[in-house]
VOBA-1610 file (N, C-alpha, C; in pm, whole numbers, padded with zeros to 5 digits, always signed):
BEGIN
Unk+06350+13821+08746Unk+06361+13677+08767Unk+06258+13630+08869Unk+06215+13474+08829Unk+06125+13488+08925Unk+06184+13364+09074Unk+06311+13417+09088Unk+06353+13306+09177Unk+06261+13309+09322Unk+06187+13411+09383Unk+06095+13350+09502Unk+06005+13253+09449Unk+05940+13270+09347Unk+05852+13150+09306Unk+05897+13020+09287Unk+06074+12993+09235Unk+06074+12840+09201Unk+06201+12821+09305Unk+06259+12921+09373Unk+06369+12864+09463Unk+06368+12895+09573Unk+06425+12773+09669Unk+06424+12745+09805Unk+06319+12592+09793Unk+06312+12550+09946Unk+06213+12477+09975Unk+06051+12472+10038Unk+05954+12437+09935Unk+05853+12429+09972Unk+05807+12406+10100Unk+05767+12459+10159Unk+05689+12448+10320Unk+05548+12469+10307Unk+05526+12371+10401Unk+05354+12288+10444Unk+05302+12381+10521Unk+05392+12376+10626Unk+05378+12478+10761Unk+05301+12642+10694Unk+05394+12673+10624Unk+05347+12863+10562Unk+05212+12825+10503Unk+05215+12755+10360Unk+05067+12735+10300Unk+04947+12695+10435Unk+04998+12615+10534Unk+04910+12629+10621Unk+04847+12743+10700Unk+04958+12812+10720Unk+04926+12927+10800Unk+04829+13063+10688Unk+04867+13060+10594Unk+04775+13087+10434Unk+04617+13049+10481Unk+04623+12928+10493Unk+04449+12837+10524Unk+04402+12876+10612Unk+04492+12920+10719Unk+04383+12928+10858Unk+04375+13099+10808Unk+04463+13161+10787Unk+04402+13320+10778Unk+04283+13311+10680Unk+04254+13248+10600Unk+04136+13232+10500Unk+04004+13193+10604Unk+04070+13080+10665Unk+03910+13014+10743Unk+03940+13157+10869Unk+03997+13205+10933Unk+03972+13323+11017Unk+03920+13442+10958Unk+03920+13485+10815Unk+03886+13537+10799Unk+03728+13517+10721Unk+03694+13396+10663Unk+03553+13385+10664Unk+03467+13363+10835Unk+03471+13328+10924Unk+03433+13323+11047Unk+03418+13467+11079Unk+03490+13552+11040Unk+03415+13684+11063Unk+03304+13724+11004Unk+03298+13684+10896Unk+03158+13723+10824Unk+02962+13685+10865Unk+02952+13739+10889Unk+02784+13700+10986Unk+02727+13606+10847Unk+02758+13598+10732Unk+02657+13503+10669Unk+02776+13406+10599Unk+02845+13350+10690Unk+02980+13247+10589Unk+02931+13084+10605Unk+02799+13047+10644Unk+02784+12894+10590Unk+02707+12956+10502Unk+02647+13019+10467Unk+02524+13079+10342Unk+02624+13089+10253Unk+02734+13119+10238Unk+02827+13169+10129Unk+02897+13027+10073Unk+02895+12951+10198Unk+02931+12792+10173Unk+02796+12711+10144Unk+02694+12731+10148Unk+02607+12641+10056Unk+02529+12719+09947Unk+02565+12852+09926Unk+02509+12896+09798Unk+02565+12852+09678Unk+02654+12802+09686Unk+02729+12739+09568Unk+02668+12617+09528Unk+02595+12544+09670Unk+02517+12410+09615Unk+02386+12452+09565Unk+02352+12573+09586Unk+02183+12532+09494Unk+02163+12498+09358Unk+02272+12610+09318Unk+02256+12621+09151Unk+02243+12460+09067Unk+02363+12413+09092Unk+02362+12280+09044Unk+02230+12176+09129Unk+02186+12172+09267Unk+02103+12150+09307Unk+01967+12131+09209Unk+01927+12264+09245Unk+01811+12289+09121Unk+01809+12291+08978Unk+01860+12253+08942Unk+01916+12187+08804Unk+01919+12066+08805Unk+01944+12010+08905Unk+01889+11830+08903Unk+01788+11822+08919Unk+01677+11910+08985Unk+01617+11853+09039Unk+01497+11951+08963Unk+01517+12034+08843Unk+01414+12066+08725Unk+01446+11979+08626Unk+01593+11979+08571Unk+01616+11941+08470Unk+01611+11743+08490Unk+01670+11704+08587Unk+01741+11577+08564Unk+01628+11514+08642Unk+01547+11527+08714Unk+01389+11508+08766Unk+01296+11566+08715Unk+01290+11663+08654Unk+01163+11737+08606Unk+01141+11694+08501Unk+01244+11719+08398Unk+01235+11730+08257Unk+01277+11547+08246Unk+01349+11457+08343Unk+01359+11359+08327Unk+01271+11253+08349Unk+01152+11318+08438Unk+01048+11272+08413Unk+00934+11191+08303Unk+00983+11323+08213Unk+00905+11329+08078Unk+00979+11210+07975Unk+01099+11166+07997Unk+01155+11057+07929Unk+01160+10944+07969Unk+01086+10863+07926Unk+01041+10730+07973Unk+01165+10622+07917Unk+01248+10641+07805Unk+01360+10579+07721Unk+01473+10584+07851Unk+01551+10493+07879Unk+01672+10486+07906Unk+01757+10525+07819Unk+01829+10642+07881Unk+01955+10671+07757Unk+02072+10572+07798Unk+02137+10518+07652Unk+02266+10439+07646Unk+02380+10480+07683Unk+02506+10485+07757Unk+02534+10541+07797Unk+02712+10469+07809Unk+02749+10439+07753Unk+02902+10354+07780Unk+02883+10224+07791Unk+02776+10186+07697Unk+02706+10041+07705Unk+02590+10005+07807Unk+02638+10126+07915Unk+02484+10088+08025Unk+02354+10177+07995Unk+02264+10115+08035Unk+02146+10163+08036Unk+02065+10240+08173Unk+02075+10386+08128Unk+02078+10423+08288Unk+01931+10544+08244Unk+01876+10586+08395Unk+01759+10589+08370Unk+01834+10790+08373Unk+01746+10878+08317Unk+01848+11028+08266Unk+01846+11109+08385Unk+01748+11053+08476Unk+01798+11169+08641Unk+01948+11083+08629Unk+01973+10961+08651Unk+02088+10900+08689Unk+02201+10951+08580Unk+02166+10947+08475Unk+02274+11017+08400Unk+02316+11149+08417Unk+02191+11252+08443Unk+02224+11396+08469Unk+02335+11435+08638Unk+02264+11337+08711Unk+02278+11387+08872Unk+02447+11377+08896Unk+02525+11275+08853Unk+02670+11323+08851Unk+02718+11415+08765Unk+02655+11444+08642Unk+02697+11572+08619Unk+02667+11682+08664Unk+02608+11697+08730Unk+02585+11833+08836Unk+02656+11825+08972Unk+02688+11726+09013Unk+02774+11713+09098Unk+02891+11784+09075Unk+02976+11726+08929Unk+03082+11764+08900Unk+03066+11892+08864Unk+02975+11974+08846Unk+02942+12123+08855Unk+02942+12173+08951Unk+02841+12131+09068Unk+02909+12189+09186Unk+03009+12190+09231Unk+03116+12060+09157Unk+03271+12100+09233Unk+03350+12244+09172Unk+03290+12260+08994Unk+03340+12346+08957Unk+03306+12477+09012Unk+03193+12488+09056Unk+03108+12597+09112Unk+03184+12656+09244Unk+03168+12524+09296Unk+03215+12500+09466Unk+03420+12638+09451Unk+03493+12568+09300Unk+03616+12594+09287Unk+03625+12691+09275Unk+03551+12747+09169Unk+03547+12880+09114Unk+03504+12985+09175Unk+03412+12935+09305Unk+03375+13082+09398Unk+03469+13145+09463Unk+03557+13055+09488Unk+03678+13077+09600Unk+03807+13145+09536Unk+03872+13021+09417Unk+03992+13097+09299Unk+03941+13218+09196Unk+03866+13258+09213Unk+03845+13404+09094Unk+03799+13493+09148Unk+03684+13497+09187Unk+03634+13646+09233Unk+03653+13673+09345Unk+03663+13591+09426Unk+03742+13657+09605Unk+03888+13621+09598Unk+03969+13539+09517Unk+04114+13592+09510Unk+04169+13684+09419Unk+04078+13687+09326Unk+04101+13824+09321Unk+04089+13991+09358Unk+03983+13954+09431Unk+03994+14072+09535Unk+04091+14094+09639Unk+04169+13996+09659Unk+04288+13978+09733Unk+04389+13978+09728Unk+04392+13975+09581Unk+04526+13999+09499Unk+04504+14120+09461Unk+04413+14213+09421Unk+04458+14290+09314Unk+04388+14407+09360Unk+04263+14397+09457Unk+04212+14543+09558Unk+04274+14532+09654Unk+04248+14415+09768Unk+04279+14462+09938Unk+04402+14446+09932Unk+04507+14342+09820Unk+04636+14372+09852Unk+04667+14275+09960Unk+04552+14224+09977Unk+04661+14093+10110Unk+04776+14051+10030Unk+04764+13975+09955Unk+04917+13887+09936Unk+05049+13944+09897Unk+05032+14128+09925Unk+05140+14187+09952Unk+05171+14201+10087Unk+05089+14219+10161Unk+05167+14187+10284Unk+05182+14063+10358Unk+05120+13970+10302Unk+05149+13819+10300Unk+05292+13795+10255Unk+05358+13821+10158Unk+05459+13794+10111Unk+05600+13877+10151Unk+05541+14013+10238Unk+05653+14034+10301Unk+05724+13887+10417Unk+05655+13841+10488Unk+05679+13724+10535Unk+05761+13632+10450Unk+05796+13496+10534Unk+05885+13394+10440Unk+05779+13366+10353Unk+05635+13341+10340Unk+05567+13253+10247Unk+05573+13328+10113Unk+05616+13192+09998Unk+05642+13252+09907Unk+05521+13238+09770Unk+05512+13249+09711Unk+05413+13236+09581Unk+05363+13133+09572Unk+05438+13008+09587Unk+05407+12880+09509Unk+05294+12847+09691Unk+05344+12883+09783Unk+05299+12861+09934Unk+05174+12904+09924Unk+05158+13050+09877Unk+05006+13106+09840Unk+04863+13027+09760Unk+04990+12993+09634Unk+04893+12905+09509Unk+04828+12769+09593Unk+04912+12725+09647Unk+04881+12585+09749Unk+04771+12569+09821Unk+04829+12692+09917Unk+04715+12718+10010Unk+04540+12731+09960Unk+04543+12837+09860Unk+04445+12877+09820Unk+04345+12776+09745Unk+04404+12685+09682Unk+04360+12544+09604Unk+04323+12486+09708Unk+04455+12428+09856Unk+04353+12389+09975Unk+04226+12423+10023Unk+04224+12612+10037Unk+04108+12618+10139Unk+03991+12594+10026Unk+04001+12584+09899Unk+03882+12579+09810Unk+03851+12431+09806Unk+03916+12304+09799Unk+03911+12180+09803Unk+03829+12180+09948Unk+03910+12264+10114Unk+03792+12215+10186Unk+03697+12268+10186Unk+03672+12378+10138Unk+03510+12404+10077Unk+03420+12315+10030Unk+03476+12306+09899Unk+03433+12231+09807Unk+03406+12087+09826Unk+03501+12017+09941Unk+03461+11906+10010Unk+03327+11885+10078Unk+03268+12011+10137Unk+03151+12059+10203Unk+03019+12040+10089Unk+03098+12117+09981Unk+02959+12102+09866Unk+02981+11979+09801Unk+03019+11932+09736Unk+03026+11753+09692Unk+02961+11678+09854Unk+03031+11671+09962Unk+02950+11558+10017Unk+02799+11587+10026Unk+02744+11704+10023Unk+02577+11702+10036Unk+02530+11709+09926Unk+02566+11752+09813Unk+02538+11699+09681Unk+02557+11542+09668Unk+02653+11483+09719Unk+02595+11350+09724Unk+02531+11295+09809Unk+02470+11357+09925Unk+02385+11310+10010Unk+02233+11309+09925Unk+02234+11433+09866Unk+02085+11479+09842Unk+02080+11373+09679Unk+02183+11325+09626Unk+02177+11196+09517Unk+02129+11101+09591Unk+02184+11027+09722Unk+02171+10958+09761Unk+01977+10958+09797Unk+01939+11074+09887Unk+01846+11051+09931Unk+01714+11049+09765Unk+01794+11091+09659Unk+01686+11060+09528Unk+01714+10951+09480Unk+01778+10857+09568Unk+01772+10741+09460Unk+01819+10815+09304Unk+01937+10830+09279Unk+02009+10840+09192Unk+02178+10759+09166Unk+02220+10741+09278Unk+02342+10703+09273Unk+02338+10605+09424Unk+02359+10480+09421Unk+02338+10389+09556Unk+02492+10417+09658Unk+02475+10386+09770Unk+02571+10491+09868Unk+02671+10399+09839Unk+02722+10248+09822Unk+02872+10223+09799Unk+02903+10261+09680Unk+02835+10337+09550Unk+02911+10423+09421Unk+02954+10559+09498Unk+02809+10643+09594Unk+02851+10746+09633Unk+02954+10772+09753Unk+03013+10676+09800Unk+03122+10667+09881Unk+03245+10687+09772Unk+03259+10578+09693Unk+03366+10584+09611Unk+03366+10710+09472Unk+03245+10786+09469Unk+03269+10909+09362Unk+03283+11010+09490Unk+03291+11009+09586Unk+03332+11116+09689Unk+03503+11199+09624Unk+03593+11104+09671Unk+03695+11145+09622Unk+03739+11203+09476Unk+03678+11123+09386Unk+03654+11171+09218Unk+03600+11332+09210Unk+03528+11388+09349Unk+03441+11466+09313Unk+03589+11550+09383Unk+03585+11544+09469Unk+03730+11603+09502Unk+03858+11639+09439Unk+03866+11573+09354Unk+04003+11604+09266Unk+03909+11677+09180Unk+03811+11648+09121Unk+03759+11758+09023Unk+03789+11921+09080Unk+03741+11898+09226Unk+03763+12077+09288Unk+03855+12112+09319Unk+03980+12037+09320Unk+04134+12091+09322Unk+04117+12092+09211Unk+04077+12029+09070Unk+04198+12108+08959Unk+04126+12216+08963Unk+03975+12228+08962Unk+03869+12348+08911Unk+03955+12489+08979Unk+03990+12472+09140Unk+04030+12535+09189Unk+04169+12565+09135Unk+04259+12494+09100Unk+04403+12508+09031Unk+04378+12632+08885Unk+04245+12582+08812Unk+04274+12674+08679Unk+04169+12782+08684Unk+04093+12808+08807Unk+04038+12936+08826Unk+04132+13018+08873Unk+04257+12955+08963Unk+04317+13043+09030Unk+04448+13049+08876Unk+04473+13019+08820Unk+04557+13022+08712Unk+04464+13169+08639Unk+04356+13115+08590Unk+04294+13204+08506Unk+04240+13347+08568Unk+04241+13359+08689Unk+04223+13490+08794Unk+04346+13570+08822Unk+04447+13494+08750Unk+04590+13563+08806Unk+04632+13656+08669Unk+04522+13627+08545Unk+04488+13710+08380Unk+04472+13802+08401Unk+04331+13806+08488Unk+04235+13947+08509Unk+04295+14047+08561Unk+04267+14142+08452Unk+04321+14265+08467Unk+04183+14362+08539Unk+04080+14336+08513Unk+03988+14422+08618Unk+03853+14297+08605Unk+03702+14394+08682Unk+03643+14278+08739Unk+03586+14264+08564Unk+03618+14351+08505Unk+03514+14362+08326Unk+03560+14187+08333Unk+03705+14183+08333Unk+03770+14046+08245Unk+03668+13907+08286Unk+03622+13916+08384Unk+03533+13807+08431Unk+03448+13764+08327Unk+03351+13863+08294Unk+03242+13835+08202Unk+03257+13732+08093Unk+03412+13731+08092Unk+03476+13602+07960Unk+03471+13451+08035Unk+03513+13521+08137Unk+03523+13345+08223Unk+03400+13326+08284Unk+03297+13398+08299Unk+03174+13334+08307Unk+03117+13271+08217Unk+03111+13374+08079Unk+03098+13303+07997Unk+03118+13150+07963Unk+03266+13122+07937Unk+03347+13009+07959Unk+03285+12928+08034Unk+03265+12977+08173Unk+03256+12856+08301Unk+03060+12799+08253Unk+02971+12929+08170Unk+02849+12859+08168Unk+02856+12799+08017Unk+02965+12806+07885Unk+02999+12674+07788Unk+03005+12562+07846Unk+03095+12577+07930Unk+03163+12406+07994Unk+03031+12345+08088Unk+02900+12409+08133Unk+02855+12332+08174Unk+02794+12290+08079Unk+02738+12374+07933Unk+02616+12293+07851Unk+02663+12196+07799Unk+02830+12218+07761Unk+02809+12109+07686Unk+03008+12026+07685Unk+02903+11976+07800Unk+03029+11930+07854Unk+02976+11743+07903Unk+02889+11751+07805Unk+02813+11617+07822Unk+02743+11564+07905Unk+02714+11706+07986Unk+02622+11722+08134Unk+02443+11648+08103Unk+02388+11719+07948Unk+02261+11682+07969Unk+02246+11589+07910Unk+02354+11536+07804Unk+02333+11426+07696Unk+02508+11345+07631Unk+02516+11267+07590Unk+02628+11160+07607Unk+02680+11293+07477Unk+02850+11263+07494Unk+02897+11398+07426Unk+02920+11335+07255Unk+02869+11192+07262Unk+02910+11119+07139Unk+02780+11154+07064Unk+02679+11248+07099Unk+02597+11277+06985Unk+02600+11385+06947Unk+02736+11431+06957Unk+02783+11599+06921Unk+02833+11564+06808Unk+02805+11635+06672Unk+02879+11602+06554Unk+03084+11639+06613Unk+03129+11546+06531Unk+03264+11514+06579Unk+03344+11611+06579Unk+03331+11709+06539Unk+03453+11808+06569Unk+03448+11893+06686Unk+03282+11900+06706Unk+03299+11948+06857Unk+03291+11824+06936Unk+03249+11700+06903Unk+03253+11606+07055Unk+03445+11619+07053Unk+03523+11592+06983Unk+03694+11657+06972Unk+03683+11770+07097Unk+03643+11873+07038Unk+03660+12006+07171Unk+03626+11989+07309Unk+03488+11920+07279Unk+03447+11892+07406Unk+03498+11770+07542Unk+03584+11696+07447Unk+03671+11606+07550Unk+03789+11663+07587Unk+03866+11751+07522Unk+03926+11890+07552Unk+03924+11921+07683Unk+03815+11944+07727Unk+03777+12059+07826Unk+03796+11938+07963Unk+03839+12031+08064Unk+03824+11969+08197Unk+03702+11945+08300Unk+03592+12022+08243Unk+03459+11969+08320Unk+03440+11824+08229Unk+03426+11801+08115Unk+03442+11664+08035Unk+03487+11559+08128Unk+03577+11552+08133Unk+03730+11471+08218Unk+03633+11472+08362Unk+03619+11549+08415Unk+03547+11571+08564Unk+03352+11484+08563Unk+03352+11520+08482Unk+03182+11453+08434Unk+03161+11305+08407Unk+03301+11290+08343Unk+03295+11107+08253Unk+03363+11070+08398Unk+03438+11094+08464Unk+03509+11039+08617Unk+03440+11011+08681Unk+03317+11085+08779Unk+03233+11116+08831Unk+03115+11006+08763Unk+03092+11046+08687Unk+02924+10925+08636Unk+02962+10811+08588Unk+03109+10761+08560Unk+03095+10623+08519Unk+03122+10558+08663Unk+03192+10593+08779Unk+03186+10586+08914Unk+03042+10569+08972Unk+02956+10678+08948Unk+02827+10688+09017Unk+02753+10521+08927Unk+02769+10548+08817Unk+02660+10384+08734Unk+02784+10230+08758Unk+02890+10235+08848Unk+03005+10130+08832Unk+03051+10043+08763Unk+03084+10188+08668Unk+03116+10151+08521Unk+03283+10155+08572Unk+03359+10069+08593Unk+03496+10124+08675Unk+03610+10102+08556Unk+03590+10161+08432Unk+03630+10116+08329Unk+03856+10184+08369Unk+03898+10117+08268Unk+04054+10231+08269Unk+04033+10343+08215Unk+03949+10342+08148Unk+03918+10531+08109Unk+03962+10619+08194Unk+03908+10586+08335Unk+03926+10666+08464Unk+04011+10699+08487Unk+04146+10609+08421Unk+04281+10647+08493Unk+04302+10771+08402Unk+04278+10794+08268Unk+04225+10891+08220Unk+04216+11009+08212Unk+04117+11010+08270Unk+04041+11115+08319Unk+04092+11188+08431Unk+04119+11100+08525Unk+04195+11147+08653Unk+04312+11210+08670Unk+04390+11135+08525Unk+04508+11144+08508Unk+04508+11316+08466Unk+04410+11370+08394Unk+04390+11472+08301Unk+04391+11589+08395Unk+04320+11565+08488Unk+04287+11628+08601Unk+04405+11635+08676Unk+04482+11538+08720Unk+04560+11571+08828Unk+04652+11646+08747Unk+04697+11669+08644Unk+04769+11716+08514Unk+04758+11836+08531Unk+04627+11854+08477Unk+04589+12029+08508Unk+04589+12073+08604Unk+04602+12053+08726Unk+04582+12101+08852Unk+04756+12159+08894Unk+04826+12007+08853Unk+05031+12075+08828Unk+05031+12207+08789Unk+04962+12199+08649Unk+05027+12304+08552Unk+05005+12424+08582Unk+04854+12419+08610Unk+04796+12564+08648Unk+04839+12623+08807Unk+04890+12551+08863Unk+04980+12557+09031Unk+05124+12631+09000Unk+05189+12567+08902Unk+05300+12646+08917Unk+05304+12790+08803Unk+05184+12784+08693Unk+05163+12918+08597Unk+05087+13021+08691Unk+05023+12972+08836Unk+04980+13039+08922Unk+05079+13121+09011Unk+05162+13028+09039Unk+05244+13107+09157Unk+05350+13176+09071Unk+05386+13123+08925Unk+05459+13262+08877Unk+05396+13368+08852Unk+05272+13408+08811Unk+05193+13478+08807Unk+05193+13594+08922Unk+05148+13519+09028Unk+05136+13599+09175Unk+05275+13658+09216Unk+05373+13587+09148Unk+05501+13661+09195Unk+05514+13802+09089Unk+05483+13757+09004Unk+05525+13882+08882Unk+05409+14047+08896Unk+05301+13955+08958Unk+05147+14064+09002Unk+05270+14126+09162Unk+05284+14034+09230Unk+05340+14154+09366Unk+05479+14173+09349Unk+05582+14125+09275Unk+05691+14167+09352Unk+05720+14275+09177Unk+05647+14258+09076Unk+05740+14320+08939Unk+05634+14449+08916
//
């Protein structure tokens, strides 16, 4: 049964104390802001070959939800919303799972009162304030290209934020699968689908229709259309949407997480 995971009362206090052993334990590491902005290059330099380089070469405004936006401006929030996924995914998969399933912390974490669902919490926190770190200078470095003007990039701040809680919610859902580090190679896979074509380089309505169907599916989609109709102030109800989709997935994969982590340490 998995009654530590769904009974008793949730406490702030434990998942907190979860966060600070995370931030105490990156502060030991001699290279832990390098580990916190290596997550921004990738998407970085990808704006700034693809969505400047190669956007260069296109003189056409692409159409875009009725607006006419110039294609760095179309590309540069979708890389944003990549770095949140980026930002999510460094933190929920391959270093919690080393923590779950080699060093064994969250067995002796859980001898303590904190219980599963306290863990899942926490861990989505310390990746959101990560990930808070990589979204705001990804939108600084929009800002300083003249891509997105600073009262859109004030108000896609937060948009970019819920993208890296759910990202963080269903890496840590989908890390709680992996049975060794082989299983990754699928979710990389996965995680480099969802960036091509996730309507990152081009509007997803010129995908013949059964995949533009799949591709609104997916939660970088939902995270991409949030994010860039915000950045061009397109402030359509779509958003509620989108957001809605997101805050959705972020529930689901929170509590398929912490049953998970209970059934990995205590069964």
């Amino acid at each position: 049964m998995l009654t530590n995971a769904i009974a008793g009362r949730f406490s702030a206090t434990r998942s907190a104390a979860v966060v600070t052993r995370n931030a105490r334990a990156m502060q030991t590491g001699p290279s832990a802001w390098l580990l916190v902005l290596a997550g921004l290059v990738e998407p970085l330099f990808y704006l700034l070959s693809i969505g400047l380089g190669v956007g260069s070469l296109i003189s056409k405004d692409i159409v875009y939800r009725g607006h006419e936006v110039s294609y760095p401006d179309f590309v540069a929030p979708a890389m944003l919303a990549t770095s949140a996924m980026t930002a999510a995914f460094s933190t929920t998969t391959f270093a919690f799972f080393a923590k779950l399933r080699q060093s064994k912390v969250y067995e002796a974490v859980l001898v303590t009162p904190v219980r599963p669902r306290e863990v899942a919490v926490a861990e989505v926190v310390w990746s959101a304030i990560r990930g808070t770190v990589y979204c705001g200078l990804f939108l600084i470095a929009m800002v300083l290209l003249d891509t997105v003007p600073v009262g859109w990039a004030l108000l896609a701040f937060p948009a970019s934020v819920l993208a890296v809680v759910a990202f963080a919610a269903i890496g840590l859902a989908a890390s709680t699968l992996m049975r060794g580090w082989h299983d990754f190679d699928a979710l990389t896979t996965a995680q480099m689908a969802l960036f091509l074509f996730s309507g990152t380089f081009s509007p997803a309505e010129d995908y013949p229709v059964p995949a533009q169907i799949l591709v609104e599916l997916t939660p970088l989609y939902h995270a991409v259309e949030l994010i860039r109709r915000i950045c061009i102030g397109d402030l359509a109800p779509q958003l509620l949407w989108n957001a809605g989709y997101l805050v959705a997935a972020t529930g689901l994969c929170l509590v398929f997480a912490a049953r998970r982590i209970h059934t990995i340490v205590y069964d």
